[in-house]
N, C-alpha and C positions, 0 to 999 in steps of 0.2 A: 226790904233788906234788914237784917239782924244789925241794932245799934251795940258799939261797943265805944270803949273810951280810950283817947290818947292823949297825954299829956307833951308838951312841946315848951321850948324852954327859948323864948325872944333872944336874934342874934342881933347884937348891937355894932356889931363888926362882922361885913363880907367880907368873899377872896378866897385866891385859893388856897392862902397860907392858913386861914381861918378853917378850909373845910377839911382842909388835911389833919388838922389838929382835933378838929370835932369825929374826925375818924380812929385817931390814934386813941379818943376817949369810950371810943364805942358808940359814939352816938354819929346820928347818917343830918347833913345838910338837908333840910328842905323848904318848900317855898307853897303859898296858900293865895289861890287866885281867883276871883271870880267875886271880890266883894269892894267894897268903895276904895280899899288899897291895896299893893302885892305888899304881905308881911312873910319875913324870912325867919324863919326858929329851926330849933335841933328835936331832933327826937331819939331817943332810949333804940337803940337798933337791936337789941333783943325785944323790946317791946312791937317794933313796928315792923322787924321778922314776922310772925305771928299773923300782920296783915296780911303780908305781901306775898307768904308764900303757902300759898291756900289759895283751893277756884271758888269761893263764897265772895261776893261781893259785899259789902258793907256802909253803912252811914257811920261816919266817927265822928262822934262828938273830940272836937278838939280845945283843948285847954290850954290856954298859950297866955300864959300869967295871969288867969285867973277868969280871963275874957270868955267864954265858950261859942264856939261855932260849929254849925254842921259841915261835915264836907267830905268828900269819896277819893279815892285816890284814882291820881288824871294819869300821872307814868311813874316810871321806876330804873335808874338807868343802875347798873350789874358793872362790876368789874367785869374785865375781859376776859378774864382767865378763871375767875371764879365766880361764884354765887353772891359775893359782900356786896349789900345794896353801898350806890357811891351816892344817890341823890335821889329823893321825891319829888315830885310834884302833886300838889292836893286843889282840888276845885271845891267853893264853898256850894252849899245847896241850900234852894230857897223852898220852903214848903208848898209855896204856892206856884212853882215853876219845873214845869217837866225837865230829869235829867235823862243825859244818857249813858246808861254802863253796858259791859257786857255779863252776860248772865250764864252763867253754866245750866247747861239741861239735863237731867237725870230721867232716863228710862223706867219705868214701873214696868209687871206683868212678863210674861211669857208668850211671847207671840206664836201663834197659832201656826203660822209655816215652822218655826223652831219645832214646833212637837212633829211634824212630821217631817225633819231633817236637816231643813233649809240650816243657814246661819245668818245671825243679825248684823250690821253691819253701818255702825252710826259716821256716816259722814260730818257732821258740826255737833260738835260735843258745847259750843261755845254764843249762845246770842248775843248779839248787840241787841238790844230795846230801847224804848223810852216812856218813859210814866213818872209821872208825880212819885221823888221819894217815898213817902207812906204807900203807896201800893207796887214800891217795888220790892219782890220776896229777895229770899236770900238765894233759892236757886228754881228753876224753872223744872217742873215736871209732865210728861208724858207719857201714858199707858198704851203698849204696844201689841195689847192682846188679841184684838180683832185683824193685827198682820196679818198678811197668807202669803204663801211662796209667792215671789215675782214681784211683790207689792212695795212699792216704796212710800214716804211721808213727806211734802215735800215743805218749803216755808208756810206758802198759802192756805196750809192746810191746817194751819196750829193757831189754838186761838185760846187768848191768856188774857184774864180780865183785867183790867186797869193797866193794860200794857202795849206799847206799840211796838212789833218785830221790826226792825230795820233793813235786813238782809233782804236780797233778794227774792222774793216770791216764788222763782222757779226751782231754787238750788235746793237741793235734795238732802233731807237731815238724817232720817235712815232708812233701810229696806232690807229686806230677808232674800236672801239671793238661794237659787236652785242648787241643789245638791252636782256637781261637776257630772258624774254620771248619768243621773236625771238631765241633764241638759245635754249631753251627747243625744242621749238618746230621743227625745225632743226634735232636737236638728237631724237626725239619721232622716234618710227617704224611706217612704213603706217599702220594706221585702217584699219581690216579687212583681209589683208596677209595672216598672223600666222594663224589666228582664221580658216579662209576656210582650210588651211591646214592640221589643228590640228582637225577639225573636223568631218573628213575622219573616224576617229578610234572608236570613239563614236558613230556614227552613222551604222557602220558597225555589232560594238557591240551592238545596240539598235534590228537590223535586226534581229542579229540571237538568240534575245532571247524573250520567249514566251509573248504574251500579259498577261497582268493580268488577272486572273478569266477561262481562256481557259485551256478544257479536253487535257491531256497529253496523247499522243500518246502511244499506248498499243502493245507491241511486235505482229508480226504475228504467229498463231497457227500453228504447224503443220499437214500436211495435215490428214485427220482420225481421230482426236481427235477433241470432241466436250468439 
């Protein structure tokens, strides 16, 4: 993951009257966990915008009076009505301790059923993984060229070095679907099959019954009687 820098400024008083106030200044309440204690500081919410609203994952080096620590952002909670981050939460990161983020995945290449009509069709734009900070990138890439119509990609099929996928195995990340008419016609029965088959019975009943307008066969008399 790309390291960037934040600066955070130690609160020495919680509360909600505290994070109201810290909002009114433009800066967003937040809280850093996962080290020998939970310490609480403010951050620049123009600056920490910037993180949070963006699909790159990140290491931030955090600077919290002078102290630095690594650490990734764990949640983010949104007003209700709007976009204004209300609160963070941040997790530190140990170098020597696998984390886990989610990773955006980006597409490479032209897949191969695309040139002949198909369309692509990326069900999870979005991984969860887990790897050692330093070998987690900023976003995850896959080359789609060798697709072909009908063909999908599925978890198990993606393999990312120094990186463990967490999802599901079976769930399906993309696939180039058949052109709608190309699959009618696909599913259509062959012309003509059915019909020679079905036509058997019709024709056998055409046989055994009389032309139109022709004398109807008249019992044979017995013999001596005129």
């Amino acid at each position: 993951m790309k390291k960037v820098a934040l600066t955070g400024t130690l609160r020495e008083v919680n509360g909600t009257k505290n994070a109201a106030q810290l909002r009114r200044n433009k800066q967003v309440p937040c809280v850093l966990y996962g080290g020998g204690k939970v310490v609480h500081f403010a951050a620049e919410e123009a600056a920490l915008s910037k993180l949070v609203f963006t699909a790159e994952a990140y290491r931030i080096e955090l600077d919290l009076g002078g102290d630095k620590v690594m650490a990734k952002m764990q949640e983010t909670q949104f007003h209700p009505t709007s976009d204004k981050i209300l609160h963070t939460d941040f997790i530190e990161l140990a170098e020597d301790k696998a984390a886990k983020v989610s990773l955006s995945l980006k597409l490479t290449g032209l897949a191969a059923g695309v040139r002949k009509g198909g369309s692509l069709n990326q069900t999870l734009r979005k991984l969860r993984v887990s790897g050692l900070p330093a070998n987690l990138p900023e976003h995850l890439e896959y080359n789609v060229d060798a697709l072909e119509l009908g063909q999908s990609v599925r978890v198990r099929d993606l393999k990312f070095d120094g990186v463990l996928i967490l999802e599901k195995p079976s769930d399906v990340v993309v696939k180039v679907s058949i052109p709608k008419k190309e699959a009618e016609v696909v599913a259509a029965p062959v012309v003509g099959a059915p019909a020679a088959a079905g036509a058997a019975a019709p024709a056998a009943a055409a046989a055994a019954t009389p032309a139109a307008g022709a004398k109807k066969a008249e019992p044979a008399k017995p013999a001596g009687k005129k």
